[in-house]
C-alpha angles and dihedrals in degrees: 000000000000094000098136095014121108105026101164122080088207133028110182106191116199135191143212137197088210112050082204087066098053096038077063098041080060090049093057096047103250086120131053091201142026125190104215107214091172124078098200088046089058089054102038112027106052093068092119132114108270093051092059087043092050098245093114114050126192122194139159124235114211105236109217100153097073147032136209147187115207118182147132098279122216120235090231093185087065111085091235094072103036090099127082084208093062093042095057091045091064095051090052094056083051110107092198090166102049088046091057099054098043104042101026102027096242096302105136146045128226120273103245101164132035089231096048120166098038107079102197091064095043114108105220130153121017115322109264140159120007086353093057102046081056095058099037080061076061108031095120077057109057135047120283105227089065086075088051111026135052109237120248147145129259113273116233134152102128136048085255104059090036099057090049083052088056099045088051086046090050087048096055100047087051095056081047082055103257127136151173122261114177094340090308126108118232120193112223093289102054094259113142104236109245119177128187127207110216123204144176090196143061090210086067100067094074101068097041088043082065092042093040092074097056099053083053091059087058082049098250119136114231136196140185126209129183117193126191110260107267095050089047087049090053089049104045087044090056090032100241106159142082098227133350136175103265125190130198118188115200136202134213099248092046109205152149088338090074086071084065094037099053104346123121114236088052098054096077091046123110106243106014127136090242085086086154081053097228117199112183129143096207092056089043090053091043085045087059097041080057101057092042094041104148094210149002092267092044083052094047093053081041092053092034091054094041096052089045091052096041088045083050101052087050092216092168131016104250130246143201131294124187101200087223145062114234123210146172130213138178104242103259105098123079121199133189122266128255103036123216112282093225086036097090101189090353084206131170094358095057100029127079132192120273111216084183096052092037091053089046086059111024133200113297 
């Protein structure tokens, strides 16, 4: 089983603190491969000479094997985010599309499911079938409009758009019972409403420094706070924090995992996935559907229910997903073709070195 597996005799991984450092090291040559996390970076830092010799080739694999939600997630244990109304509220200022173009170049697509990238467990549409006889056993204990309405973000991509997104979201938090008082937003109380953005890395501000305006214009105050990791990591661990950017990655055979994911008892200890704390008895039933399923079409209509009921109860504002790796070589490796379909870049396990394509470009 591992004929054609394993070619090198040595792999040295390194690692950087700045993805900018290492995207030079590999410049210079001190690096084979770069895995390449930043749109914008992909279209705007690989302009130098050995790309446009060939010598440096850049390329995206397709990533079938996994799936993945990505959003600003809500503090749900803070009084500010315990109500749906809020929440939604939040998702509609956000200008996805405009975000996208102008800080990513137009490189990814909108998370709309929290199993994205794997199209069998995605809830789309209206519930039917199995899916639908699942959620009608719950349906005291989800919200209604998934019965009737197929679950999507708000559209932006223009002021137009955007402002009717924030008129929908000021309607809302005044129905919540939230208002304006001299340009700034109160919650029932007579609070002013005051959010924070926390972050472990730099990379992050840029998004929520787009994001940040358009909560202003609904009067909150917003602030954004990067900590070094291993404060980040202390807070995030003992959930100290209003919103912060959360990721779930998904397999294609969901399990046990989902309990410390969504599930209740994990959402009040100290170090478990449910950072929105999310305490809700449908996803804990569904959660459970999920680890007894007792097939693969009984899992699909689990996974299916439990992504339409956490989309529903809007528990983050969702990101971005890509759907690929990107990565950049310099051109002395060789791989077969074609590559796994569930390999993604397949590297360095499937590729070998080429003594023929590294003495047509040299060492820098």
């Amino acid at each position: 089983v591992n004929v054609g597996q394993n070619n090198f005799d040595q792999v040295r991984s390194e690692f950087f603190r700045d993805d900018t450092v290492g995207r030079e090291a590999f410049k210079a040559d001190q690096l084979d491969w770069f895995n390449e996390r930043s749109g914008k970076q992909w279209s705007t830092a690989y302009d130098f000479p050995a790309v446009a010799e060939k010598r440096v080739l850049k390329e995206k694999f397709t990533n079938s094997s996994s799936g993945r939600m990505q959003g600003y997630a809500f503090n749900l244990r803070r009084p500010l985010f315990t109500d749906i109304r809020v929440r939604r509220a939040f998702n509609l200022a956000y200008d996805w599309e405009t975000s996208d173009r102008l800080l990513s170049n137009g490189d990814y697509h909108r998370d709309n499911s929290y199993f994205d990238g794997i199209p069998e467990f995605m809830a789309t549409g209206l519930p039917e079938g199995a899916e639908l006889q699942i959620l009608e056993a719950l349906r005291d204990k989800v919200p209604a409009e998934l019965f009737t309405t197929p679950y999507k973000n708000p559209v932006g991509g223009n002021e137009e758009a955007a402002r009717s997104n924030l008129r929908e979201a000021a309607r809302l938090l005044k129905e919540a019972g939230f208002e304006n008082r001299d340009r700034k937003l109160v919650d029932p109380t007579g609070k002013p409403v005051s959010v924070e953005f926390l972050s472990g890395d730099p990379g992050d501000e840029r998004g929520v420094l787009f994001y940040k305006p358009y909560l202003e214009r609904l009067g909150m105050t917003v602030s954004i706070r990067t900590v070094d990791s291993v404060q980040y990591q202390n807070r995030i661990r003992n959930f100290d924090f209003d919103i912060t950017t959360a990721v779930w990655g998904q397999s294609l055979s969901p399990g046990n995992e989902q309990r410390d994911f969504f599930g209740s008892d994990a959402a009040d200890r100290p170090g478990s996935r449910n950072r929105p704390g999310i305490k809700n008895p449908a996803v804990d039933a569904l959660i459970e559907r999920i680890i007894f399923a007792k097939d693969r079409a009984d899992l699909v209509a689990s996974c299916k229910a439990l992504d339409r009921v956490l989309l529903w109860n809007c528990y983050l504002v969702p990101q971005f997903a890509a759907g690929f790796e990107r990565a950049a070589r310099w051109d002395r490796f060789s791989r077969p073709d074609p590559l796994p379909k569930y390999g993604v870049t397949g590297f360095p396990s499937l590729w070998w070195y080429d003594a023929d394509k590294a003495a047509k470009i040299k060492r820098s």
